[in-house]
C-alpha positions as CSV (number, residue, x, y, z in Angstrom):
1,X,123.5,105.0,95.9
2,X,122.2,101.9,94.3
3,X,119.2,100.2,94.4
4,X,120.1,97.5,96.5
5,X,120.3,98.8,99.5
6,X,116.9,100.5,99.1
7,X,114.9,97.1,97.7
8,X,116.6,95.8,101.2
9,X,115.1,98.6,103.1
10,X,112.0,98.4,101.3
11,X,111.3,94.7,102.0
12,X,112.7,94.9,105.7
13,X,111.0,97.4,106.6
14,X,107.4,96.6,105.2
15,X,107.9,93.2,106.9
16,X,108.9,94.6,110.5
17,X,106.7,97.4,110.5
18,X,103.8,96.7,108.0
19,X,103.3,92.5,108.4
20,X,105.0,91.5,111.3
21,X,104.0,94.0,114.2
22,X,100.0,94.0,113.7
23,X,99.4,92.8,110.5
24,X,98.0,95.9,109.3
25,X,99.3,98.3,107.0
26,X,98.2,102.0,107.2
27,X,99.3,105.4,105.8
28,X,102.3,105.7,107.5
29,X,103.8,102.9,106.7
30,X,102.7,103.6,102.9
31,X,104.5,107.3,103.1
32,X,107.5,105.8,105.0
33,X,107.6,103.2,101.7
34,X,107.1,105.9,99.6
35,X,110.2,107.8,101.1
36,X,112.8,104.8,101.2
37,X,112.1,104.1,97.3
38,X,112.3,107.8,96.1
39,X,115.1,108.5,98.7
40,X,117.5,108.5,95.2
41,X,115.0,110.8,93.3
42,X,113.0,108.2,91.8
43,X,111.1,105.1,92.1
44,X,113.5,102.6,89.7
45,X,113.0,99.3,88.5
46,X,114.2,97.1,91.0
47,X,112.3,99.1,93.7
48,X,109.1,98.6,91.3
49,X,109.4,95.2,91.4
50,X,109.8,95.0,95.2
51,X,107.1,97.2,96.1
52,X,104.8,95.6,93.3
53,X,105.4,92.1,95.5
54,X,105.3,93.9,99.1
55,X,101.7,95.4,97.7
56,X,100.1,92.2,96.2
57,X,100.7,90.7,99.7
58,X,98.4,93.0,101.0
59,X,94.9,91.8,101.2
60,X,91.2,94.1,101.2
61,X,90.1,92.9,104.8
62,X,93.4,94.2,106.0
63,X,93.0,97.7,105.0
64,X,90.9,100.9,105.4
65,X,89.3,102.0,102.5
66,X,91.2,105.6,102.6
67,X,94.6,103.5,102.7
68,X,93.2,101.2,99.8
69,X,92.7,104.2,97.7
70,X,96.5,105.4,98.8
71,X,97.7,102.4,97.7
72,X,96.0,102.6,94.5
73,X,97.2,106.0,93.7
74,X,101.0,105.3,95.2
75,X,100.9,102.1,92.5
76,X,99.5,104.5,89.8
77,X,101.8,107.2,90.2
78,X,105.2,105.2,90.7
79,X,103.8,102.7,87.6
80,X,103.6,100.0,89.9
């Protein structure tokens, strides 16, 4: 499978799910990322780049703290 289709799913569904439908993002929808960009066994560069932009969108007021520190840890762990 190539990373196309994922950085596709990735953006699409971050925008339907994460921006467009309350404009929060929570913990499922940062698991459900999580899941589409290891779907292939790991988090590659294309899929870095695309969640890197999809998570500097993202702004403090918008977020619990507990999903904040998520987010950190996802970015740490996937070198994002």
């Amino acid at each position: 499978m190539s990373a196309q289709p994922q950085v596709k799913e990735l953006i699409g569904y971050s925008f339907l799910t994460g921006f467009a439908n309350d404009h929060v993002f929570d913990a499922r929808e940062l698991i459900t990322l999580d899941a589409l960009a290891g779907s292939n066994g790991r988090v590659d560069e294309a899929e870095i780049l695309a969640l890197r932009a999809l998570l500097d969108r993202l702004e403090e007021q918008d977020l619990a703290m507990s999903v904040r520190l998520e987010i950190d840890q996802f970015r740490e762990t996937n070198n994002i």
